[in-house]
N, C-alpha and C positions, 0 to 999 in steps of 0.2 A: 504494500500500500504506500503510496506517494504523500507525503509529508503535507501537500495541500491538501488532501484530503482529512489529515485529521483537523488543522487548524483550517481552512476557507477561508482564508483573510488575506487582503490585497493589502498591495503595500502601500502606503502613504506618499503622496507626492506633494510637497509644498513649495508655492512659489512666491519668491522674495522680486518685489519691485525696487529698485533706488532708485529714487528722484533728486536729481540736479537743479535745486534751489537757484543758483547763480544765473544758471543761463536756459532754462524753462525745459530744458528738454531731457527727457527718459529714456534709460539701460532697459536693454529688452529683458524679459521675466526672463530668471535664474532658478529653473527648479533644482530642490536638492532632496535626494531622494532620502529617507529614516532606514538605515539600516534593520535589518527584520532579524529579532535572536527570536529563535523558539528553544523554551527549556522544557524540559519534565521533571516534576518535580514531587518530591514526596508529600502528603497532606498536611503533613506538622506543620510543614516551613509554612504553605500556604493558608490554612490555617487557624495559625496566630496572626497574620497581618504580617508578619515581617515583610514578605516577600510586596507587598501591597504598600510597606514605607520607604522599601528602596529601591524599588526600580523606576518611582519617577526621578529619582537623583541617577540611575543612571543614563534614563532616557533623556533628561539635557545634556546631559555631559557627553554623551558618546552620538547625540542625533541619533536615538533607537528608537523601534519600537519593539516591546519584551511581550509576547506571546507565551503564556504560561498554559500548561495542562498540569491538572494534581490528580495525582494516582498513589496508591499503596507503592512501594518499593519496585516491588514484583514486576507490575503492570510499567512503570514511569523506566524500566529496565528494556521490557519489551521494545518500547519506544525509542531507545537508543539503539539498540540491536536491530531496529527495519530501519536507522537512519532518517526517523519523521520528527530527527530536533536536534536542535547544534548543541546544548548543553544537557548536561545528567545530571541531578542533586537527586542523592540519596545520604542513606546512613543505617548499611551493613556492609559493614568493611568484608566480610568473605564473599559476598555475590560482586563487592566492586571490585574487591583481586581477580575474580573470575573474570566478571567483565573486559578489567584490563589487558588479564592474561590474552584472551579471545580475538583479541585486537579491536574490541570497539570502541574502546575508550582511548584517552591520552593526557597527561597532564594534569593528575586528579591533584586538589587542593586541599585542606582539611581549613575550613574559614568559623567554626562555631562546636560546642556541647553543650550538651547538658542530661539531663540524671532521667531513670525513668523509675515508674511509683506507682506500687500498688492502693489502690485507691478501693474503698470502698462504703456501706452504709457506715453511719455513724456508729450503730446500734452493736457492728463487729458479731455480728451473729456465729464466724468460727473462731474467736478471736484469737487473731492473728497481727494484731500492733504491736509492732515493735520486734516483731520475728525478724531472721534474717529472709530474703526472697524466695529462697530454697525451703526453710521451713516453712514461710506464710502458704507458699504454692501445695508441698503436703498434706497441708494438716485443711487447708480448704477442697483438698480432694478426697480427703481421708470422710470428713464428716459431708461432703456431699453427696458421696456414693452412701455413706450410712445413712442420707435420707434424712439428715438435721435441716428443718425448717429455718428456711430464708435463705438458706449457704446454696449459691449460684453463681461461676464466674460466664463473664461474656466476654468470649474470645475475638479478635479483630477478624480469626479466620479470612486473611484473604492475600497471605503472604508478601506483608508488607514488613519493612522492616520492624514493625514495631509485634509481627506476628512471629519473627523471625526469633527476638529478643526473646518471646516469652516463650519459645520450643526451647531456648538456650539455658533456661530459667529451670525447667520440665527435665532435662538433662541432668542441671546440675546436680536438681534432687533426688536424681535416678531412676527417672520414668521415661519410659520409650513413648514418644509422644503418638505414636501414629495407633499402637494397639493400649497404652494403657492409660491415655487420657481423652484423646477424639474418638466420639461416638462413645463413651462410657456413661454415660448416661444422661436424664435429664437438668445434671447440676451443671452439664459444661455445653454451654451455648455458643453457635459461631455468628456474629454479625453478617461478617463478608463484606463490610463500610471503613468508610477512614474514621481515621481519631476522633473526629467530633464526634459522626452518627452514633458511634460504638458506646462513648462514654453517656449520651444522652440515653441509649438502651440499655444500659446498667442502672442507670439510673431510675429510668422507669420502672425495671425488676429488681431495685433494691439490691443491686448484683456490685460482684466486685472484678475490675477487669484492670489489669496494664496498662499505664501510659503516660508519652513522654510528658513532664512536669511542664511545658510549656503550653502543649494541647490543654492538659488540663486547667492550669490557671484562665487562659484564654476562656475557658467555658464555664470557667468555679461557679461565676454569678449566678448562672442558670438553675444549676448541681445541689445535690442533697448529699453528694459523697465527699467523704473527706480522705484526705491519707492515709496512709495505716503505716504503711512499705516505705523507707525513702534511705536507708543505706543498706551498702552492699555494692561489692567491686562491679560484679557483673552489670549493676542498672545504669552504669556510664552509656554514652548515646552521644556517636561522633555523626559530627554532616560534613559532607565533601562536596566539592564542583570539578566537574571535569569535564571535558572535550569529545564531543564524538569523532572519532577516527578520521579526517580526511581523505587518507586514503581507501579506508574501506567504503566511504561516499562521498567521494568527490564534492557534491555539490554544496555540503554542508556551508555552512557560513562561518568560516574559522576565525576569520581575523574579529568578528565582533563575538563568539564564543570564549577567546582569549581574551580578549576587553573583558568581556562579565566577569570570568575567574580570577583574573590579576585586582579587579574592583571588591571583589569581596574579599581578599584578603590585606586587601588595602589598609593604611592608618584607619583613614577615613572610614569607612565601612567597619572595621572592629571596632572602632568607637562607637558606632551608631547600633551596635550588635549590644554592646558593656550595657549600652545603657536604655535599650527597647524596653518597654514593659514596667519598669523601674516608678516611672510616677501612678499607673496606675494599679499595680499589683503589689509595690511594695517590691521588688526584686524582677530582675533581670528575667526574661524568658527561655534566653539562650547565652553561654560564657562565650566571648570570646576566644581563640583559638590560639590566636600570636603568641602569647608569652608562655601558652601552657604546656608546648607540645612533649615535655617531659612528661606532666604529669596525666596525661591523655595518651601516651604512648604511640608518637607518631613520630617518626621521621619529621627533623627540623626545616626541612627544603621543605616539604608539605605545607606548612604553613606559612613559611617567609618570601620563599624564591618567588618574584612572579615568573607568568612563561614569559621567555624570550622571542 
């Protein structure tokens, strides 16, 4: 499938007149055409609004127009892989090694984290506050298959990174996700939606489900769940930007693909990262990337180098 077909959007043409005050007469129109990025991109990022505060700074700065699709991980992967978008933002580092390896990628970035958190009713019907992730995730499948009223988790099911995390989560505790948790009964429900839908239908089932701490502040207001889950190595939650392969499709739009990933990891844009969310949540949505790459475990070029 042809890349126009997922977005149908024509490019923009704007025409600039200068008028010669002095001696009455006019330069003939000057169209200049908005370079066209299409990204795919994961739900989180889109969202929160992040993605909705800076891409009109980068559409002055770079004469763009940013073309965004939001998908689960999985799906926003597919889209890189048929070549229907010059940029990739995700955040599961083993499918984007894959990716790389595969040659569709090039030049991935790491420009933001932040933490993910078992969230669920106030009331803690298995309770599970304060456990580590591994134990919270047990002992809510322990007493759901026992049939303890209220204890319900609702899965993203839809192989997004954030579905990804919580197989990884299933693992830890020592459960084979495919025979000893999906389809094990009616205590483990799959959405099959992004982070908002998902935590709105926990919500309505008084259910407790995963997700990244940004999705959820972004929707707190609405929400009857609170936290439960919020440390633990594993709930770290990296986003990258990278490049769809030029050579593997030519037509991509490289040089403005490289403009967006050099821009997010920009001063500017980690600043604008520090401090998103901050006046009206109380705290940041997503950390900045630059100065952490120790403690996020990433190769330092990942976060610093722009592409060349």
């Amino acid at each position: 499938m042809h890349r126009r077909t997922i977005f149908a959007v024509a490019a923009i043409m704007v025409a600039l007149m200068l008028i010669c005050g002095c001696t009455g007469t006019t330069t003939d129109p000057t169209p200049v055409e908005k370079q066209q990025l299409r990204i795919a991109t994961t739900t989180s990022l889109y969202d929160t609004k992040l993605l909705d505060h800076l891409t009109p700074i980068f559409e002055e700065e770079y004469n763009a127009e940013v073309l965004i699709v939001s998908a689960g991980t999985g799906k926003a992967i597919e889209y890189g892989q048929r070549g229907d978008v010059d940029v990739l933002m995700v955040h599961d580092r083993a499918r984007e090694d894959a990716f790389l390896a595969d040659g569709y990628g090039i030049n991935r970035r790491v420009f933001a984290y932040n933490y993910f958190v078992i969230v669920g009713p106030e009331s803690d019907p298995a309770g599970v506050k304060g456990m580590t992730p591994e134990q919270a995730f047990t002992t809510i499948r322990e007493k759901g298959m026992a049939g303890d009223s209220g204890v319900v988790f609702v899965s993203r099911g839809d192989n997004s990174g954030t579905h990804s995390k919580e197989k990884a989560i299933w693992k830890g505790a020592g459960f084979n996700y495919s025979t000893d948790v999906q389809g094990s009964g009616d205590w483990y429900q799959e959405a099959g939606t992004g982070m908002g839908a998902t935590l709105e239908m926990a919500n309505e089932k008084e259910a407790y489900t995963l997700s990244d701490i940004g999705t959820y502040l972004a929707y707190k207001g609405d929400l009857d769940l609170v936290t439960l889950v919020d440390e633990g190595d594993i709930l770290l939650n990296i986003y990258c930007a990278m490049q769809i392969n030029p050579e593997k499709y030519p037509d991509i739009n490289t040089t403005v693909a490289k403009d967006w990933v050099n821009f997010m990891i920009s001063d500017e844009v980690q600043g604008e990262i520090a401090s998103f969310g901050v006046d009206q949540y109380g705290q940041p949505l997503f950390y900045p990337a630059q100065d952490d790459w120790e403690k996020i475990g990433v190769p330092q070029a990942e976060v610093k180098d722009p592409i060349a």
